[in-house]
KOLBAKE-682445 format. One line per field, with one value per residue: residue in one letter; x, y negated, z of N, C-alpha, C in turn. Coordinates in pm, 1 decimal, always signed. Each point is the difference from the previous one (the first is absolute). Last residue first. Example, Ala and Ser with C-alpha at 12.3 -4.5 7.8 and 13.67 -1.06 7.14 Angstrom:
! residues 2
rest	(S, A)
n.X	(+1285.0, +29.0)
n.Y	(+225.0, +572.0)
n.Z	(+708.0, -7.0)
ca.X	(+82.0, -89.0)
ca.Y	(-119.0, -119.0)
ca.Z	(+6.0, +0.0)
c.X	(-77.0, +90.0)
c.Y	(-109.0, -120.0)
c.Z	(+73.0, +0.0)
***
This chain:
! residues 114
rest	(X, X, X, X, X, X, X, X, X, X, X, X, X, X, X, X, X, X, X, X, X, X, X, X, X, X, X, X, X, X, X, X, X, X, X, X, X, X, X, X, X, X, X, X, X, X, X, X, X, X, X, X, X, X, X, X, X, X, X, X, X, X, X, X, X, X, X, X, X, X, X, X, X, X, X, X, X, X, X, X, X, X, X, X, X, X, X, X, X, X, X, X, X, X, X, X, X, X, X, X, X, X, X, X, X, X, X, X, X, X, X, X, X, X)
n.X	(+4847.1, -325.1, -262.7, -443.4, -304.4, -176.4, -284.3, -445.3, -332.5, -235.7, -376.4, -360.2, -159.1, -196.2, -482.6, -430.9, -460.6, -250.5, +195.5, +309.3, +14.1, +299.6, +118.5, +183.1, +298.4, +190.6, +232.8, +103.3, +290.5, +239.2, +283.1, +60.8, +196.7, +210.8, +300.8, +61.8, -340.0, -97.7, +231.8, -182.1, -328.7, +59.6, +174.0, -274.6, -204.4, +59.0, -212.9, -431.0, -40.9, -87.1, -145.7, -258.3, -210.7, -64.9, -229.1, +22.7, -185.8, -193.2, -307.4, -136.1, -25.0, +10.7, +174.2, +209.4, +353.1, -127.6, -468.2, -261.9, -171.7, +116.8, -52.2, +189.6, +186.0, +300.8, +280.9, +418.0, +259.8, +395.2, +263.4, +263.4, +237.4, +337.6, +460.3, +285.6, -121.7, -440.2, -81.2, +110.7, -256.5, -385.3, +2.1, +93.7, -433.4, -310.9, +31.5, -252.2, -494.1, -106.8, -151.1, -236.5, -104.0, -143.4, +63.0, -93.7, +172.4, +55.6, +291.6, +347.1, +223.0, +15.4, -335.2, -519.6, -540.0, -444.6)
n.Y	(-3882.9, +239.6, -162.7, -246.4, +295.6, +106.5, -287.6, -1.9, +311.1, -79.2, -301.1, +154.1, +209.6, -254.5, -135.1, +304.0, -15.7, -341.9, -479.1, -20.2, +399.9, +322.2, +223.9, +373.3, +325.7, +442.8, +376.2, +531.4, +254.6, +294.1, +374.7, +279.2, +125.0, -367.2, -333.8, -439.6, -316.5, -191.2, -347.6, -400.1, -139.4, -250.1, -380.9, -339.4, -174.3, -328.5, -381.7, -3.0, +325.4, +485.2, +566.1, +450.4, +509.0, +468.9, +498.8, +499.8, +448.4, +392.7, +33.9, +22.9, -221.3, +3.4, -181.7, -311.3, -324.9, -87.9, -65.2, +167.9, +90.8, +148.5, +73.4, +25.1, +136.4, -240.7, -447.2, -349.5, -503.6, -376.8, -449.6, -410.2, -103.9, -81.0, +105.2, +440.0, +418.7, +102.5, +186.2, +507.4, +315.9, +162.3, +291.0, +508.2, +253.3, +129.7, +379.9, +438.6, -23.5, -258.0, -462.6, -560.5, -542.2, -525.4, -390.2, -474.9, -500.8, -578.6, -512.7, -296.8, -302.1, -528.6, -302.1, +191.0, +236.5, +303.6)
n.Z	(-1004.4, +273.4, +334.2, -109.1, -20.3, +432.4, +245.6, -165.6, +158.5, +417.9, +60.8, -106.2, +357.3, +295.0, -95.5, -187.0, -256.9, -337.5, -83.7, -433.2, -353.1, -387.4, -526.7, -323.0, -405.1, -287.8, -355.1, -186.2, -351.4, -438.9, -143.8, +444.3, +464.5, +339.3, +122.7, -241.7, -48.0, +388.9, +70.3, -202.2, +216.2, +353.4, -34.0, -48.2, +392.6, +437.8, +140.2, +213.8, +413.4, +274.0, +28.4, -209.8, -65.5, -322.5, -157.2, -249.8, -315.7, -350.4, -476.1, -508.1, -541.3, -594.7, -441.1, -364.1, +194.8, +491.3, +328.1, +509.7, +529.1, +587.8, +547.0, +531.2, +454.6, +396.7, +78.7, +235.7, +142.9, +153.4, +124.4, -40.2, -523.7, -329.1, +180.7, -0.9, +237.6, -86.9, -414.3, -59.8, +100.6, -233.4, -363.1, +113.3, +119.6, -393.1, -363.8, -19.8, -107.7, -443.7, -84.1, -43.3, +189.2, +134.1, +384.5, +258.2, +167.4, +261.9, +69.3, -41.2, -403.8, -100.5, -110.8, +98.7, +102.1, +146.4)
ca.X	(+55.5, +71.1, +158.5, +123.6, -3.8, +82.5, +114.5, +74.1, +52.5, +154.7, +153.7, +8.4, -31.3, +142.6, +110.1, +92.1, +93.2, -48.4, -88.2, +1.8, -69.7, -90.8, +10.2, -133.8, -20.0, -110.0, +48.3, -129.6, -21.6, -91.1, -14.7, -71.8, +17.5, -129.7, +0.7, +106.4, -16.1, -95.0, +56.2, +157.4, -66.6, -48.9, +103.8, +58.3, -97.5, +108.4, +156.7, -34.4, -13.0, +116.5, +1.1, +141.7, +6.4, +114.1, +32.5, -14.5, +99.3, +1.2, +114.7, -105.4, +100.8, -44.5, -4.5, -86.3, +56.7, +122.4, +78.0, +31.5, -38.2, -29.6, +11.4, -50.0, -97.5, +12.9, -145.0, -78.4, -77.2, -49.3, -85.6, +33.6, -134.7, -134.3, -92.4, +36.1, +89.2, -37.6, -35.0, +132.1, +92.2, -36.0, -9.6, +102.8, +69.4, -47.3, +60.3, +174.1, -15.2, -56.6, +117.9, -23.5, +30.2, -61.3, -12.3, +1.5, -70.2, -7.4, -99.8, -42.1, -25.3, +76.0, +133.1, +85.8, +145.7, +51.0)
ca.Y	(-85.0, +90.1, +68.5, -61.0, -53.0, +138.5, +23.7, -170.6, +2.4, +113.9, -19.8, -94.0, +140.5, +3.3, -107.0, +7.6, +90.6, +97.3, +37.7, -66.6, -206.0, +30.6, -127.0, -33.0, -48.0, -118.3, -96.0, -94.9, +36.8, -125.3, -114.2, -11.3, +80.9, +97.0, +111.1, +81.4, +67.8, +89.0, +96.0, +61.4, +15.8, +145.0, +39.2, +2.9, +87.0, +170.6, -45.8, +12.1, -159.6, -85.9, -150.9, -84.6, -160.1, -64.0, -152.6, -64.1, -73.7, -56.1, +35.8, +50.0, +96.7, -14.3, +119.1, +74.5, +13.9, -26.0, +25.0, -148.3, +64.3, -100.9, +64.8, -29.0, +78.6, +107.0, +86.5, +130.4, +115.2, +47.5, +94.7, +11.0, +49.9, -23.3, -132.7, -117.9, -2.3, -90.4, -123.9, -118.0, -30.7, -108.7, -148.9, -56.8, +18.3, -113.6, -146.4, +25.2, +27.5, +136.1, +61.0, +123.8, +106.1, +106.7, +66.2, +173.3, +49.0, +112.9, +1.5, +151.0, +217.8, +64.7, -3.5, -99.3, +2.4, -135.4)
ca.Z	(-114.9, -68.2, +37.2, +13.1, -99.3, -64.7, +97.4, -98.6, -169.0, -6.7, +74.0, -144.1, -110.9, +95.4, -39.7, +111.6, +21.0, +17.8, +94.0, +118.5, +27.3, +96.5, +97.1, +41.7, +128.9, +36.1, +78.7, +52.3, +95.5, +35.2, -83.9, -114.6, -153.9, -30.2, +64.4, -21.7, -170.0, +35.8, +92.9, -50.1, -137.9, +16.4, +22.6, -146.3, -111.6, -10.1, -34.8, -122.7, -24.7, -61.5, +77.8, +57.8, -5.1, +53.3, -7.5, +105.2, +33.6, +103.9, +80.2, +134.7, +139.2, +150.4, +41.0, -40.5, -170.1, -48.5, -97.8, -136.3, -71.5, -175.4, -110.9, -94.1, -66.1, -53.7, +76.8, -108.0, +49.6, -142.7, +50.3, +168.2, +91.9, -64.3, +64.1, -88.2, +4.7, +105.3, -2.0, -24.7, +116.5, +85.1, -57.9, -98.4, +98.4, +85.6, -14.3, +12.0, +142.5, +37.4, -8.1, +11.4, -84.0, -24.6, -165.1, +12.8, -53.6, -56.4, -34.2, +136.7, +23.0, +77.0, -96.2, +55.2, -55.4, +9.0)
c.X	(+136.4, +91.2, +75.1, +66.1, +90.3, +43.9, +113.5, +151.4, +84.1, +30.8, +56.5, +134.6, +81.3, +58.3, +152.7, +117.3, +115.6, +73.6, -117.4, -92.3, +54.8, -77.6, -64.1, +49.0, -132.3, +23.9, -97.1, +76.6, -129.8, -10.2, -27.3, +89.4, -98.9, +58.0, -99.8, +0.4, +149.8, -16.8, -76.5, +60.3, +134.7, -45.8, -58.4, +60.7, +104.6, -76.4, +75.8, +161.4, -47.5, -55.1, +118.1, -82.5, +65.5, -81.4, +68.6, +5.6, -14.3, +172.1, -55.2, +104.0, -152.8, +49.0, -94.6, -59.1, -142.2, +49.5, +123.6, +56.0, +48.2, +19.0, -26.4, +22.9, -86.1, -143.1, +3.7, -108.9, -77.3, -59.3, -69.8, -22.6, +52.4, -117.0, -99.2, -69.3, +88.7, +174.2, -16.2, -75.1, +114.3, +158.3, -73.9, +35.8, +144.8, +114.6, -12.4, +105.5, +184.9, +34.6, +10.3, +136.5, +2.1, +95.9, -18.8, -1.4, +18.8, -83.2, -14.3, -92.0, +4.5, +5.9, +116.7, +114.0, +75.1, +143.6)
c.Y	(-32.4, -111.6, +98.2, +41.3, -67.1, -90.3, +71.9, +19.1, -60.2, +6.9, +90.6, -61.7, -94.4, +103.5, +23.6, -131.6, -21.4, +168.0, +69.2, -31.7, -14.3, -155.4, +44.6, -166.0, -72.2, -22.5, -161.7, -84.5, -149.9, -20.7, -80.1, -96.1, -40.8, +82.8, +91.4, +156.1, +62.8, +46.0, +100.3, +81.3, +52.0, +84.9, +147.7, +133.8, +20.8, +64.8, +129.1, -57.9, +21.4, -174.4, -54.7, -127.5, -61.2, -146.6, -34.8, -186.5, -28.1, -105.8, -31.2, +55.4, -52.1, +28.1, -58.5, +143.0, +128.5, +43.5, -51.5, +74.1, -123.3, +114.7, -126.4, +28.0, -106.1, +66.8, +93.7, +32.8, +68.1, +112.4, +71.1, +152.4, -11.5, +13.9, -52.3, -150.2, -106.9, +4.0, -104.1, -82.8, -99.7, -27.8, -125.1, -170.9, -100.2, -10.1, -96.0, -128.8, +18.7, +10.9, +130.8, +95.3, +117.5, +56.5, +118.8, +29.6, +196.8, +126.1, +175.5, -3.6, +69.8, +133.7, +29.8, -40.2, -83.6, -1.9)
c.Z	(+15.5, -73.3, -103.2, +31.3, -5.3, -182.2, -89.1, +115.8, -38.8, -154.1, +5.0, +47.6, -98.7, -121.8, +81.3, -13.2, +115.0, +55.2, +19.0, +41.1, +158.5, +66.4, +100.2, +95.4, +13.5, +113.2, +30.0, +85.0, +38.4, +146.1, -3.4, -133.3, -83.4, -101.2, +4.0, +130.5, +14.5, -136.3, -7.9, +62.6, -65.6, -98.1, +38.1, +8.9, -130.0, -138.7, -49.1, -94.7, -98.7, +19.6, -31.3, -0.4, +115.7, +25.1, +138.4, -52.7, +162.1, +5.6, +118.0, +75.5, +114.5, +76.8, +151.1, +70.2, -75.2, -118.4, -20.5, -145.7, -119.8, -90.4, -131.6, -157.8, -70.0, -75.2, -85.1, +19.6, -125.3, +90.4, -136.5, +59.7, +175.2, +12.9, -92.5, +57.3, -45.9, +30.0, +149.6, +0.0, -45.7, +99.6, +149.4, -25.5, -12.3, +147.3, +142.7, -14.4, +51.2, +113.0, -10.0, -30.6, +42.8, -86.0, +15.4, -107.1, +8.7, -96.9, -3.0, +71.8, +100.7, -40.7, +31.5, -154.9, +38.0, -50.1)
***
């Protein structure tokens, strides 16, 4: 559900090598670009890059955020990832499906960062 407010929320998806992920989650919830970012650890992607196969263990990062904060995160996350390219997908979360007090702390932690 989208608003014209941005807080409207959303979970982004990015990937990290296991030594990064730690790092990039702690400034983004630090910077107030994230209410909450949880590592999962030992995922393996498999993608091409500039013509070559890789077959990396990474960790996925999914941050809780607005959909107001996405720019800034997005931009925070090309200046502090080592990748080149770094995965950067936000997902719309559907209001009222889900912990509606969960969806209130977000949009809570989110404004106090601002």
């Amino acid at each position: 559900m989208s608003d014209e407010s941005g807080q409207s929320l959303r979970v982004v998806l990015c990937n990290a090598a296991p030594h990064d992920a730690p790092r990039i989650a702690k400034q983004l919830v630090e910077e107030g670009l994230a209410a909450c970012v949880n590592i999962i650890p030992g995922v393996r992607s498999f993608y091409v890059w500039e013509g070559r196969m890789y077959d990396d263990m990474e960790n996925t990062l999914l941050i809780k955020t607005t959909a107001g904060a996405v720019p800034a995160l997005t931009a925070r996350i090309r200046e502090i990832h080592p990748y080149e390219l770094p995965e950067v997908i936000a997902l719309e979360v559907v209001e009222g499906e889900g912990e509606p007090r969960y969806f209130s702390w977000v949009r809570e932690r989110m404004s106090r960062a601002r």
